[in-house]
MDAnalysis code that builds the backbone (N, CA, C; Angstrom):
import MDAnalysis as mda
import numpy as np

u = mda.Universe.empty(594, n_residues=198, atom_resindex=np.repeat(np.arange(198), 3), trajectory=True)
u.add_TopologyAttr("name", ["N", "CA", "C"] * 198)
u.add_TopologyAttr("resid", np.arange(1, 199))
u.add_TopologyAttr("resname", ["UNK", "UNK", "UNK", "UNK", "UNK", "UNK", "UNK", "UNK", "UNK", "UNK", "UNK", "UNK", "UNK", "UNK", "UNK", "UNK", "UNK", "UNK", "UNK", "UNK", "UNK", "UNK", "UNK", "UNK", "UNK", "UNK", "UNK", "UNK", "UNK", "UNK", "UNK", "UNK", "UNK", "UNK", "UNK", "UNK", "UNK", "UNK", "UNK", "UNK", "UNK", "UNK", "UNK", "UNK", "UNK", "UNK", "UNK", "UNK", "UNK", "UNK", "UNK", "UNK", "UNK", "UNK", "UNK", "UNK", "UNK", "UNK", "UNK", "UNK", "UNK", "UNK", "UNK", "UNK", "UNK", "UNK", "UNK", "UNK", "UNK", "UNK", "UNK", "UNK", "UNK", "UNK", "UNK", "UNK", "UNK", "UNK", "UNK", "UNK", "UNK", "UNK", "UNK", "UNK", "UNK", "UNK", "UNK", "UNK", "UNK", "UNK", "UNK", "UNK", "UNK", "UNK", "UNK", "UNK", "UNK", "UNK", "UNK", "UNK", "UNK", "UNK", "UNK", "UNK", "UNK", "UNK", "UNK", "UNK", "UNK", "UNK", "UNK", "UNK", "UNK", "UNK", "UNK", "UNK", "UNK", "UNK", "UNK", "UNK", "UNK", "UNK", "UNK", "UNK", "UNK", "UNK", "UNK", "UNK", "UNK", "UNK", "UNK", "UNK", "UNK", "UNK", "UNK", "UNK", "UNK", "UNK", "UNK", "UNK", "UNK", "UNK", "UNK", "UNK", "UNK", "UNK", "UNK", "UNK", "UNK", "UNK", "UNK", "UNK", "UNK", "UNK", "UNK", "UNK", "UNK", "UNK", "UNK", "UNK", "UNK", "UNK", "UNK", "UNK", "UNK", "UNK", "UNK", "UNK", "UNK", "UNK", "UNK", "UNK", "UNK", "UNK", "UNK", "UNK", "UNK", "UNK", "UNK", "UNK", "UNK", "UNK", "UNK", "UNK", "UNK", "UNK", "UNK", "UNK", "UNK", "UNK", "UNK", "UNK", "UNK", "UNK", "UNK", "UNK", "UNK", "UNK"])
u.atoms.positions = np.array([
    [152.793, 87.676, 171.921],
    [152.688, 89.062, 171.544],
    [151.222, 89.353, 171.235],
    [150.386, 90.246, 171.903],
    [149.466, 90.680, 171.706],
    [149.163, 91.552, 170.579],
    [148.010, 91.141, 169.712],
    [147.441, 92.156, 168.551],
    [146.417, 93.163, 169.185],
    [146.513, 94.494, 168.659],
    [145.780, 95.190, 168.549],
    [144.196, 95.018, 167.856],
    [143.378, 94.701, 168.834],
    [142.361, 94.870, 167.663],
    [141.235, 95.843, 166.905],
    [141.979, 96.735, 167.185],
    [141.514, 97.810, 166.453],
    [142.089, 97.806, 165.160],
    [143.307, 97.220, 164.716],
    [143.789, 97.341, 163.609],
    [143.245, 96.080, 162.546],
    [143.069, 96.686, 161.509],
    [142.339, 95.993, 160.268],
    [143.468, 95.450, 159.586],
    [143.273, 94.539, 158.369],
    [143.792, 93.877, 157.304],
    [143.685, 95.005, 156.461],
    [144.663, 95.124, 155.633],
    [144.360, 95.838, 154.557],
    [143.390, 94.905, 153.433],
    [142.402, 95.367, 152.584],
    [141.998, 94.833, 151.035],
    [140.410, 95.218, 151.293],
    [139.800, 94.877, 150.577],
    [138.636, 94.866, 149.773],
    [137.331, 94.087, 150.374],
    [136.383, 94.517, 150.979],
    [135.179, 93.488, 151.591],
    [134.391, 93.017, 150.144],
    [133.755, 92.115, 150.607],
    [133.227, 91.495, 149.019],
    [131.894, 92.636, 148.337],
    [131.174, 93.630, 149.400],
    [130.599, 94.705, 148.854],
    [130.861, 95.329, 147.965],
    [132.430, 95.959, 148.790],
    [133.107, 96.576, 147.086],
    [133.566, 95.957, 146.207],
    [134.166, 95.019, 146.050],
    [134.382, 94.003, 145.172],
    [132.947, 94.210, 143.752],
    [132.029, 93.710, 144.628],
    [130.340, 93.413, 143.628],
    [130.338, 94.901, 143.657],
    [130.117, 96.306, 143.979],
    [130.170, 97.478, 143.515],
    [131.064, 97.520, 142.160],
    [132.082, 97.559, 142.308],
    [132.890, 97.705, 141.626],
    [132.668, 96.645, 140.018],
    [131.822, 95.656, 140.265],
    [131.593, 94.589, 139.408],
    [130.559, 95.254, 138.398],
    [129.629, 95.666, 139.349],
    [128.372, 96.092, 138.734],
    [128.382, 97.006, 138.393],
    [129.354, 98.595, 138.727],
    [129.874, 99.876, 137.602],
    [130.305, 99.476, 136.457],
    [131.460, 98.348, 137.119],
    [131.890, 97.746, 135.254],
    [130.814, 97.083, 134.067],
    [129.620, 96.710, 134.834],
    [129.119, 95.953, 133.960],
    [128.523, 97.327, 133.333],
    [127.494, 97.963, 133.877],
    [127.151, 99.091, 132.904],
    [127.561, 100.621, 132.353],
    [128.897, 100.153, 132.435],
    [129.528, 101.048, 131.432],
    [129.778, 100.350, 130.276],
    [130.163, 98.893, 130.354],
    [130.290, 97.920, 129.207],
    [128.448, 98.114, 128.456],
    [128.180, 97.947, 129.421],
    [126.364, 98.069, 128.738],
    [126.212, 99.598, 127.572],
    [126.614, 100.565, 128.712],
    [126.309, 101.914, 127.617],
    [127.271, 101.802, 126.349],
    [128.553, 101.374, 126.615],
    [128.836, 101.653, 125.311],
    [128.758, 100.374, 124.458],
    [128.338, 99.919, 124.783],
    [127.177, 98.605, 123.667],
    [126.395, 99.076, 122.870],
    [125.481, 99.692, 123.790],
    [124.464, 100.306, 123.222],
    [124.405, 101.379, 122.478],
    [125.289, 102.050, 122.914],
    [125.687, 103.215, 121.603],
    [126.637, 103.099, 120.889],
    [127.319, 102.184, 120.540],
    [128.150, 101.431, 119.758],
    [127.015, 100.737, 118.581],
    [125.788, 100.163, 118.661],
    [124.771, 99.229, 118.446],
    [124.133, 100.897, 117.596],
    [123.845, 101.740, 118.456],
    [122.602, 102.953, 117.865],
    [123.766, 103.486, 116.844],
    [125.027, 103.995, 116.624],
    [125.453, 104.617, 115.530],
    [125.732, 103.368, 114.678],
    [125.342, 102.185, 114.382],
    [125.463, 101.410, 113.216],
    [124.230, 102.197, 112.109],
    [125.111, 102.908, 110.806],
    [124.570, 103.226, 110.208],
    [123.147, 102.853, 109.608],
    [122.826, 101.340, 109.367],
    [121.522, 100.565, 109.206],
    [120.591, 100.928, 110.195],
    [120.711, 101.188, 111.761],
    [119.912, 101.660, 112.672],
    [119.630, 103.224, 112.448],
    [120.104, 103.832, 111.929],
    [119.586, 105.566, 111.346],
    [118.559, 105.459, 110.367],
    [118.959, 104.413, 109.184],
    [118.164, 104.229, 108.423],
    [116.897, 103.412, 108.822],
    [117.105, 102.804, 109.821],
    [115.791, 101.839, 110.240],
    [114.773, 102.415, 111.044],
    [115.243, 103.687, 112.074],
    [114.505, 104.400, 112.835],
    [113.867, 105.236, 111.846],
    [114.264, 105.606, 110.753],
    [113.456, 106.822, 109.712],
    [112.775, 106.262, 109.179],
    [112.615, 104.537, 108.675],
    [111.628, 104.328, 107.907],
    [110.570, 103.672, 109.116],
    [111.523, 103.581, 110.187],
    [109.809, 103.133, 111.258],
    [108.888, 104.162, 111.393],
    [109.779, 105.669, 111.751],
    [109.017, 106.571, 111.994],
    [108.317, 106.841, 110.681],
    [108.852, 107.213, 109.966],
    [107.582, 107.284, 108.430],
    [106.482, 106.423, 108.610],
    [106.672, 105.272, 108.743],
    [105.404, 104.071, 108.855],
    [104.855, 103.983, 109.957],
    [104.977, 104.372, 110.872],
    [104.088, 105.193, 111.812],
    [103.565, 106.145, 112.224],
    [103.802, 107.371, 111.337],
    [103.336, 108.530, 110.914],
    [102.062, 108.275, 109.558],
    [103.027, 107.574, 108.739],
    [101.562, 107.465, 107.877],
    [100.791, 106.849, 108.623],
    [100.768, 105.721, 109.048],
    [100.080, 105.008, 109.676],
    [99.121, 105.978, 110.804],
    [98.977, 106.402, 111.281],
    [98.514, 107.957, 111.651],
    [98.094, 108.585, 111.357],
    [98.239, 109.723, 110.282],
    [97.671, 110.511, 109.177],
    [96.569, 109.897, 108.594],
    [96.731, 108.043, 108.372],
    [95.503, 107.244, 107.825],
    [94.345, 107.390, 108.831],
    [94.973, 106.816, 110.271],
    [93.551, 106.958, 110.934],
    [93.204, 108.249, 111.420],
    [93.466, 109.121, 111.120],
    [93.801, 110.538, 111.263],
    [92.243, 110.740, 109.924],
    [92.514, 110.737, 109.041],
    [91.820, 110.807, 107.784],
    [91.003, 110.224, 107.847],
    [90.306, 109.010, 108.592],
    [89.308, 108.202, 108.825],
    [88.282, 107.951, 109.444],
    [88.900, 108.696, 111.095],
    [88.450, 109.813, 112.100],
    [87.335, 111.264, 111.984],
    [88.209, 111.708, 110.960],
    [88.026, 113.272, 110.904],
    [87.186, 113.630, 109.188],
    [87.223, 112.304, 108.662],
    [86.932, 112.104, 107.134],
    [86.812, 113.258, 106.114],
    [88.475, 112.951, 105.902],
    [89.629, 114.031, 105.232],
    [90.199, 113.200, 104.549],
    [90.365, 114.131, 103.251],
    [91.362, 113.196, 102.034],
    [92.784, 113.955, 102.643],
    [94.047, 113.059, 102.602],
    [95.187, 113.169, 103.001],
    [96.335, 113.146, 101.910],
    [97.083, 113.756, 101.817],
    [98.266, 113.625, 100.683],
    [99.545, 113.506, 101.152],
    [100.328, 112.810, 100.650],
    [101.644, 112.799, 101.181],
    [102.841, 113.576, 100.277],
    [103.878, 114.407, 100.355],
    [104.225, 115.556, 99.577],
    [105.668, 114.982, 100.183],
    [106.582, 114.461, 98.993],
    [108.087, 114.226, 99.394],
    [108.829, 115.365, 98.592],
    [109.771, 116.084, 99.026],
    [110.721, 116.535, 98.443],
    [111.629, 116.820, 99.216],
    [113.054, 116.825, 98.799],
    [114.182, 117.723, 99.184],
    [114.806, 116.703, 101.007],
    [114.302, 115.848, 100.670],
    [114.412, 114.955, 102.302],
    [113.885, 115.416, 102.877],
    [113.001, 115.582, 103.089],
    [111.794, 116.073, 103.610],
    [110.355, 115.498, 103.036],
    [109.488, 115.357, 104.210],
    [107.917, 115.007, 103.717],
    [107.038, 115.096, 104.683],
    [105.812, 115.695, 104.300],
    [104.674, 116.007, 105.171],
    [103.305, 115.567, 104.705],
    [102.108, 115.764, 105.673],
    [101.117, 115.037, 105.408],
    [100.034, 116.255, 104.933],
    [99.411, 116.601, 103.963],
    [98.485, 117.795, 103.891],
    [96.790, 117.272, 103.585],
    [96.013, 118.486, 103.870],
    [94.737, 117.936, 103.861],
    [94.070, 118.342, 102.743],
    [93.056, 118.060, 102.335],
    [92.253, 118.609, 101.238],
    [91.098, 119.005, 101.637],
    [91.262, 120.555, 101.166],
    [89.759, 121.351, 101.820],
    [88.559, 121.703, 100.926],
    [88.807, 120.824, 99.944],
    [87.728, 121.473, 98.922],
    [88.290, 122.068, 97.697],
    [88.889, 122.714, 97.895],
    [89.840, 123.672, 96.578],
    [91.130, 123.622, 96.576],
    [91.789, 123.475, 97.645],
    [93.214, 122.574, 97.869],
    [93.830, 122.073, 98.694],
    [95.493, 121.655, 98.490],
    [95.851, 120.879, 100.063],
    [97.146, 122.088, 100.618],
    [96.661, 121.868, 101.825],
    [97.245, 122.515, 103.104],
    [97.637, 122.170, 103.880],
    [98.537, 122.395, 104.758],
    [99.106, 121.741, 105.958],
    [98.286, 121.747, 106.727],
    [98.228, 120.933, 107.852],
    [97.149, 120.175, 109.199],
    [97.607, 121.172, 110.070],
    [97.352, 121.987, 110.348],
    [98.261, 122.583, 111.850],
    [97.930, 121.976, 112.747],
    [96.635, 121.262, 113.118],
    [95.708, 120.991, 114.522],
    [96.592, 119.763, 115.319],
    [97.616, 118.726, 113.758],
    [98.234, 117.829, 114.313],
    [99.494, 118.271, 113.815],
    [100.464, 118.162, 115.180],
    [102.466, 118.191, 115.372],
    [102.911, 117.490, 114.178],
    [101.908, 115.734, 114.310],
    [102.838, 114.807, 113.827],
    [103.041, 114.860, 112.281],
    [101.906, 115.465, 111.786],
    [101.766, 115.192, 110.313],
    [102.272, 116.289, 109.753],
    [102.899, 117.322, 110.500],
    [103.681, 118.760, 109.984],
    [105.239, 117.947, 108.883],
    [105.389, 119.005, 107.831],
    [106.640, 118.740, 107.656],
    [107.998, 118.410, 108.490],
    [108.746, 116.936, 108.112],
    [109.687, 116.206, 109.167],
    [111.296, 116.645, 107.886],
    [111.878, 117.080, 108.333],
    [113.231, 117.008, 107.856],
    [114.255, 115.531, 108.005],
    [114.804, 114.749, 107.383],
    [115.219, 113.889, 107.753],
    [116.647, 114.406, 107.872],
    [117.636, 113.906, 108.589],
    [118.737, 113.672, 108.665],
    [119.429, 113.948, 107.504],
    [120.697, 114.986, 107.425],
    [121.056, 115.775, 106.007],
    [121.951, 114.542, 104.908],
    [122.159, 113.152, 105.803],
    [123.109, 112.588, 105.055],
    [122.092, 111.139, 104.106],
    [120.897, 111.336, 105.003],
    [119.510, 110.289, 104.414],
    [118.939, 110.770, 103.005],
    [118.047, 110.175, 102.469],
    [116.865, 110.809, 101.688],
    [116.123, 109.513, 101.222],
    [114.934, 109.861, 100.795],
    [113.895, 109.153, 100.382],
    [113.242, 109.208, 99.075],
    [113.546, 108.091, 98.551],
    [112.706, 107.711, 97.261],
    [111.530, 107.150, 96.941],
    [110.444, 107.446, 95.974],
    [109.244, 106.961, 96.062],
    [109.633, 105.875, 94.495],
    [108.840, 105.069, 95.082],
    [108.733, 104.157, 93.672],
    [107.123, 103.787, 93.466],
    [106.946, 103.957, 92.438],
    [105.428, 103.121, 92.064],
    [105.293, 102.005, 91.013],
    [106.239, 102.144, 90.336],
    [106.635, 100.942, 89.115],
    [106.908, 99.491, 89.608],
    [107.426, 99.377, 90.436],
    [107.568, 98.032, 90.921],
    [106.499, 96.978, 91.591],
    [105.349, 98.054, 91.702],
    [104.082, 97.240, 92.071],
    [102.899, 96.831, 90.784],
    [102.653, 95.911, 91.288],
    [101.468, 95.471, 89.662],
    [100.522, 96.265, 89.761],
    [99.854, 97.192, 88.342],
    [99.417, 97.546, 88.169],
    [97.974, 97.268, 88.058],
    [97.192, 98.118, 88.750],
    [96.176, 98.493, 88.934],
    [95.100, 98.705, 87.531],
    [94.326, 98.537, 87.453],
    [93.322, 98.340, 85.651],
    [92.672, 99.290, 86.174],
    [91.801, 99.430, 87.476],
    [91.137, 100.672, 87.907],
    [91.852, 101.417, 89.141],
    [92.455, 102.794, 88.896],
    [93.231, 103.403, 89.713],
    [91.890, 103.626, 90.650],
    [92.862, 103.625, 92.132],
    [91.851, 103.992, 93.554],
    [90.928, 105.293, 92.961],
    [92.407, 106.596, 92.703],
    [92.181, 108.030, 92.563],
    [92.503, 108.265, 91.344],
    [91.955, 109.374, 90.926],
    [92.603, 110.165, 89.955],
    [93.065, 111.748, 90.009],
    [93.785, 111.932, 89.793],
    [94.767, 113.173, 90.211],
    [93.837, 114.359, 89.924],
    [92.087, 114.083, 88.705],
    [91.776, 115.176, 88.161],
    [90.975, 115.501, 89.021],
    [90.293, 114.945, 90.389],
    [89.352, 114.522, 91.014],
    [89.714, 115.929, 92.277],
    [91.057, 116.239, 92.019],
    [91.762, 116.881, 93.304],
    [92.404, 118.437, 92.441],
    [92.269, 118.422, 91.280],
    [92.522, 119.259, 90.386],
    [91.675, 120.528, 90.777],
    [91.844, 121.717, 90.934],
    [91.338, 122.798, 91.162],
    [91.110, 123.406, 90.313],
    [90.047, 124.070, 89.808],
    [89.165, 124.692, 88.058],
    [90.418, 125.834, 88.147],
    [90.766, 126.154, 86.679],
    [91.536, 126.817, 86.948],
    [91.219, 128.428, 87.149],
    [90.008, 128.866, 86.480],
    [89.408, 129.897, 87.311],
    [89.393, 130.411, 88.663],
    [89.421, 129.532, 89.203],
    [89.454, 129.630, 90.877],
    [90.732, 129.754, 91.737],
    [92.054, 129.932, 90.891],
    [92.997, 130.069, 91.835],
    [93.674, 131.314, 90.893],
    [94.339, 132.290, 92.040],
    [95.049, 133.527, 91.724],
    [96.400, 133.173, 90.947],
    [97.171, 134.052, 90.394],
    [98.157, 134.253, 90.237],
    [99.368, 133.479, 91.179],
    [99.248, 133.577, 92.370],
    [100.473, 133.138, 93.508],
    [99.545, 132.218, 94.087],
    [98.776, 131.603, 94.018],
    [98.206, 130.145, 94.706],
    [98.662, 129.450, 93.323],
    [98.694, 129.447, 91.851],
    [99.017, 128.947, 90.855],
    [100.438, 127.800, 91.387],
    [101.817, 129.379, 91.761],
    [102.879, 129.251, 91.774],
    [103.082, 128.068, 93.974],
    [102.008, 128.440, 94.164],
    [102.191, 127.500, 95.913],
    [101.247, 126.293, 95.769],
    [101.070, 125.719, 94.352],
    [99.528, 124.805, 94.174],
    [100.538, 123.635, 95.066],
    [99.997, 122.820, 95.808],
    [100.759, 121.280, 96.615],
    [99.832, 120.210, 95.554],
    [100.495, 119.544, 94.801],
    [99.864, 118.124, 94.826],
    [100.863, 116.880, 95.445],
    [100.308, 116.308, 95.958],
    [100.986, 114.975, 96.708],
    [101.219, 113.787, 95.687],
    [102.084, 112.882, 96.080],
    [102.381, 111.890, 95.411],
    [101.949, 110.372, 95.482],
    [101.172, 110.661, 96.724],
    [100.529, 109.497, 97.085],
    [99.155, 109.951, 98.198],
    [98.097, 109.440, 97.632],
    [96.869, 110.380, 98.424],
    [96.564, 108.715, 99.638],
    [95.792, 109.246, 100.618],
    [95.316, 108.929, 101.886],
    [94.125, 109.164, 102.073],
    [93.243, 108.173, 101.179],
    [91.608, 108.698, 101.042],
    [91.087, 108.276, 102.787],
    [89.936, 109.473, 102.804],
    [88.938, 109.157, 103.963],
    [88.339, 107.530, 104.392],
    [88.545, 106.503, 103.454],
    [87.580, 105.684, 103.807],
    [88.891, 104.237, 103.522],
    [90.293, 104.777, 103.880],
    [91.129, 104.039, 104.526],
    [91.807, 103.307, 103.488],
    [91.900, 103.811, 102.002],
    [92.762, 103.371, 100.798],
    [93.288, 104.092, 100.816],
    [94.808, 103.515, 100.290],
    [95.924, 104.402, 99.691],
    [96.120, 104.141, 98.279],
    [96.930, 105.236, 98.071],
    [98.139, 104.879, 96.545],
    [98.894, 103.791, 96.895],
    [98.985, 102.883, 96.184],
    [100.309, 102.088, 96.619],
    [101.382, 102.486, 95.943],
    [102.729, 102.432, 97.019],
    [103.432, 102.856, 96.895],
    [104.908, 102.189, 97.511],
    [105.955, 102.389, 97.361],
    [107.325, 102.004, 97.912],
    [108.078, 103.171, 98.203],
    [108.694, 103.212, 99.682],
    [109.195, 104.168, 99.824],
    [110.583, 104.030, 100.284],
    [112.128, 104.160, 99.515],
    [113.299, 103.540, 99.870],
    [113.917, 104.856, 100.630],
    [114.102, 104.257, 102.011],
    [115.013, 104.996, 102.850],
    [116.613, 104.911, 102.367],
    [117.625, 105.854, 102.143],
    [119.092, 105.279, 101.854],
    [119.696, 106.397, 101.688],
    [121.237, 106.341, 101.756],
    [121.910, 107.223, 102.286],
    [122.375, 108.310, 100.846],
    [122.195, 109.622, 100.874],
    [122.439, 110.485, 99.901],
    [123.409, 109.964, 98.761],
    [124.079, 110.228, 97.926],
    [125.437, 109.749, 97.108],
    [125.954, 110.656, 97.886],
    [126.577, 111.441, 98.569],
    [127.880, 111.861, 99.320],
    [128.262, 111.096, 100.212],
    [126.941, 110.748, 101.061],
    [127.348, 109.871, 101.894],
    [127.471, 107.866, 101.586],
    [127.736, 108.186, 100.539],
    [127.505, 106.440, 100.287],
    [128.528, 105.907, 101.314],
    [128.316, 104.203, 101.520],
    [128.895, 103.830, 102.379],
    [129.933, 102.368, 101.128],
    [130.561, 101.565, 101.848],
    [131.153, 100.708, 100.786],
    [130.088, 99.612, 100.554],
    [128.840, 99.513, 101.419],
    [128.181, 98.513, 101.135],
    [126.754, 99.581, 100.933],
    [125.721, 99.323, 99.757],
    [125.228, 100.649, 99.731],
    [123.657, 99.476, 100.041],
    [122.613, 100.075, 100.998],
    [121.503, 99.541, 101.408],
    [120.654, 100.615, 101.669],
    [119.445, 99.789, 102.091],
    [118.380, 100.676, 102.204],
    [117.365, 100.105, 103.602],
    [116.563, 100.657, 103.560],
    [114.971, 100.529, 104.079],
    [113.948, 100.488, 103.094],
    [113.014, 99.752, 103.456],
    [111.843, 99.752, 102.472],
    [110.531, 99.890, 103.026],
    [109.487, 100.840, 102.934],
    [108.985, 101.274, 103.516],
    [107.477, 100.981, 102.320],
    [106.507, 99.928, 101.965],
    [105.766, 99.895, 101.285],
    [103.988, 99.861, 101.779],
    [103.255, 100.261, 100.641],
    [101.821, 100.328, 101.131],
    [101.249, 99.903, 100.000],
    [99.948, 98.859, 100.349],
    [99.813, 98.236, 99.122],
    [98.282, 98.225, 99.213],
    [97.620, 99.556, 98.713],
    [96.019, 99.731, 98.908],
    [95.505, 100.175, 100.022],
    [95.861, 99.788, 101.391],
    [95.633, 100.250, 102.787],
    [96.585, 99.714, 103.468],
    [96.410, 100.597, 104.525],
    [97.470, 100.653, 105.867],
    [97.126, 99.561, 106.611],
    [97.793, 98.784, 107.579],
    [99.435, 99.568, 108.150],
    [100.728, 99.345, 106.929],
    [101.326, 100.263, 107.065],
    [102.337, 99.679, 106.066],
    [103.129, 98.717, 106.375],
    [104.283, 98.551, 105.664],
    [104.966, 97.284, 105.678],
    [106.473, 97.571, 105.877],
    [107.446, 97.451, 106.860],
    [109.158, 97.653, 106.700],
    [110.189, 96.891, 106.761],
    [110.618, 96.584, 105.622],
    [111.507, 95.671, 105.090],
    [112.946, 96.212, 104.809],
    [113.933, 95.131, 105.373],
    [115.595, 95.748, 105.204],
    [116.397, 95.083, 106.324],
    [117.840, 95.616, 106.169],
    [118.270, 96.069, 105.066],
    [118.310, 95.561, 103.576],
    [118.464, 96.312, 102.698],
    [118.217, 95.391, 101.041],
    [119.158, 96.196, 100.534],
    [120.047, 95.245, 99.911],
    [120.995, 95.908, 99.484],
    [120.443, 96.458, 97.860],
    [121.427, 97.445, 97.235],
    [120.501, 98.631, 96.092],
    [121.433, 98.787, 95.197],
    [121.354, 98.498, 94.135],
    [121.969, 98.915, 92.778],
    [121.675, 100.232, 92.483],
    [122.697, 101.202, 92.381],
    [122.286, 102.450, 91.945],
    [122.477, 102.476, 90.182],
    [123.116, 101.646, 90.174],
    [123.365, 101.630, 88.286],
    [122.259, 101.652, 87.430],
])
């Protein structure tokens, strides 16, 4: 009995087979990877890199352009301002050092107590103090002082800066980021560390 040979086998050549191998593999890949990016510790780890590479910035920024720099935290939120003589102001000329909003469920704490103290401070806060003659009524009420200054000639405040998640959002294991500067840049990022709020 004669076969037709035009007629095929039914199944699968080994092309599609390995097609079919290699779709599966990177869909297993993407959701790895974004399985991996919403681990809460990675939110917190990208905010304190980006902080420490922003200051880190603003320093040679200030070193460059030889400008005293301040760093201004509040409200989860923090920006880099300059000092013009009579006070500090936002940079417009640079994106990066504009006020950054963090993520509504983050926030950031400054610590300065936990580092050994200094016998001769870098700065002194009176040095940046504006006569009080010289400012109006409503510059009084918009005065910026920063919490940690970014002198021209590449010293900082030292400082600790703990990345960690609001109290609404606490998690069952409660950690942080640590984000420290100890006289000059680059800073330093350490974590996760776990945090006693008590």
């Amino acid at each position: 009995m004669a076969t037709n040979p035009r007629s095929r086998q039914a199944g699968f050549t080994l092309i599609e087979v390995m097609l079919v191998i290699v779709v599966i593999g990177m869909m297993v890949a993407a959701v790895q990877l974004n399985f991996a990016n919403n681990k809460p510790e990675k939110t917190l780890e990208q905010e304190a890199l980006r902080f420490a590479g922003v200051f880190n910035l603003a320093a040679e920024y200030g070193l460059l352009n030889n400008v005293e720099l301040g760093l201004v935290v509040k409200d989860g939120s923090y920006e880099f301002v300059g000092y013009d003589g009579v006070s500090w102001t936002s940079i417009p000329e640079n994106e990066m050092l504009a006020s950054y909003k963090m993520p509504e469920e983050l926030t950031i704490a400054l610590n300065f107590d936990d580092l050994e103290p200094d016998p001769e401070a870098l700065v002194s806060r009176d040095l940046f103090e504006p006569e009080e003659d010289s400012l109006s009524e409503t510059e009084e009420e918009e005065k910026i002082i920063p919490q940690v200054y970014i002198l021209s000639g590449g010293d900082i405040t030292p400082f600790k800066a703990s990345f960690l998640f609001a109290d609404e959002y606490l998690l069952e294991q409660d950690f942080a980021f640590v984000v420290e500067g100890k006289y000059t840049t680059p800073l330093t990022v350490s974590g996760p560390v776990e945090v006693d709020r008590d």
